[in-house]
N, C-alpha and C positions, 0 to 999 in steps of 0.2 A: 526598555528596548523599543525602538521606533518598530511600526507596523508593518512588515514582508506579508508575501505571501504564506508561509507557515500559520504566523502567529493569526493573519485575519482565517482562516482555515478551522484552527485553532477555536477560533471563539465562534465561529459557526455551525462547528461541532457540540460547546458547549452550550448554545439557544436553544440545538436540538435544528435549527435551518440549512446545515451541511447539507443540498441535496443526495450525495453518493456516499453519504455517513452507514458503512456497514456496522460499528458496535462503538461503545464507550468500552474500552476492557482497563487493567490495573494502570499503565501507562501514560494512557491518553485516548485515542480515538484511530479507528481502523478504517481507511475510506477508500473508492475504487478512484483510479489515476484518473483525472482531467481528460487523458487519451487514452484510447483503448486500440493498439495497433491491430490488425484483424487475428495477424499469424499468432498472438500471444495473447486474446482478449484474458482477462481475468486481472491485468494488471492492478497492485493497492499500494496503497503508500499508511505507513504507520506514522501518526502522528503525536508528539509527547506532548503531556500537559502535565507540568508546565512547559513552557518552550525554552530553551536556552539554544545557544549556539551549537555546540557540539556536544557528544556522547560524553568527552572528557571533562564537561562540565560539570558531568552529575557526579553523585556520591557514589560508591560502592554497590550500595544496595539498588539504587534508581536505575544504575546504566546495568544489572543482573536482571532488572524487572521490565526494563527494555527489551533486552536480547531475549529473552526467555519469549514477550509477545510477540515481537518479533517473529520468532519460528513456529509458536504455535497459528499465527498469522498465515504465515505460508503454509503449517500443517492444512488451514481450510482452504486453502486456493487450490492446494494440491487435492485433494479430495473432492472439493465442488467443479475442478477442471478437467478431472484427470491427465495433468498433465505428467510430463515423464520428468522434471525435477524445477526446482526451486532456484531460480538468481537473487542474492539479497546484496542490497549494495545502501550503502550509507557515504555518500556522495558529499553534500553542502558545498557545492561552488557557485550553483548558481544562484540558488534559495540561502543564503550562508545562515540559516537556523537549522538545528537537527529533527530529519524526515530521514527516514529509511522506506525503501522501496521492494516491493515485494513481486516480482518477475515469474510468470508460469513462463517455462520452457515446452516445448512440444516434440516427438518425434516426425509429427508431418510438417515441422516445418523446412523451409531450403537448405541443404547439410549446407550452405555457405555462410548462411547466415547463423546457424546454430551454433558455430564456433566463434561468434564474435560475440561482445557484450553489446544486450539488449537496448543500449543508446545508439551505439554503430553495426548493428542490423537491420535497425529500423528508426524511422523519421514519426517522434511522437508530435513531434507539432504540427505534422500535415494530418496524422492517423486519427479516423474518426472520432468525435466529443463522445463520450462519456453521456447517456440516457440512461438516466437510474429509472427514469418513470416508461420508458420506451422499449429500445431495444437492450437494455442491457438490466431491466428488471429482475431476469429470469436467474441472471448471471448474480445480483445483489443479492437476492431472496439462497442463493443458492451457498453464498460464501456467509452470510448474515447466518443458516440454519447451522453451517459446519462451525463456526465461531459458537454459538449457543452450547449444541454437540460436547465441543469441547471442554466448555466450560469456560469459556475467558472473557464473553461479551457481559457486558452488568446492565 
């Protein structure tokens, strides 16, 4: 497989150099988005290892050990955000390697926008980088402890 964005992510994760690398869990790697829009900060993207293209790629067992991180993924978002629910979406149109993304919803935020999916309520390529070392430490160390908690970070 030629090198996307996933897969170089991917092995960034595995050097241990991902800067926004919240855990290694059964899967693959749990990291906070590139962007972090303000109204939804906490956003992560689960990353599999191995990489293939899609969910339907994997075996039985692999894509039940995805979904299962997956939500326990968002069980720490939801808990280190407190926000009021979870958007998961598994996407690959533009990355066309399998990433699923993990969405903290909020009740402060604009009922307009709360009714639309998280790509079309908000502009992630304008919305603030991603400081794991800065501003959004608080928020890694925070989702990093809820994954431990749980038991799914190794």
């Amino acid at each position: 497989m030629s090198s996307t964005i996933i897969s170089d992510r991917v092995a960034l994760a595995r050097e241990g150099c991902h800067p926004a690398l919240l855990a290694q869990i059964s899967s693959g790697f749990a990291v906070l988005n590139d962007n972090q829009p303000v109204a939804i900060e906490g956003c992560c993207v689960l990353l599999p290892d191995p990489v293939v293209p899609s969910v339907n790629d994997m075996s039985a067992n692999q894509r039940a050990g995805f979904m299962s991180d997956l939500l326990m993924l968002g069980d720490a978002v939801l808990a280190a955000t407190g926000a009021e629910r979870i958007n998961y979406l598994i996407l690959c149109n533009m990355a066309p390697e399998l990433h699923a993304h993990v969405i903290p919803r909020f009740a402060t935020e604009d009922p307009k926008c709360r009714r639309l999916g998280p790509f079309e309520a908000y502009d992630f390529a304008s919305a603030p980088a991603c400081e794991p070392d800065a501003s959004h430490r608080e928020l890694l160390s925070s989702i990093r402890g809820e994954l431990v908690r749980l038991g799914a970070a190794r």
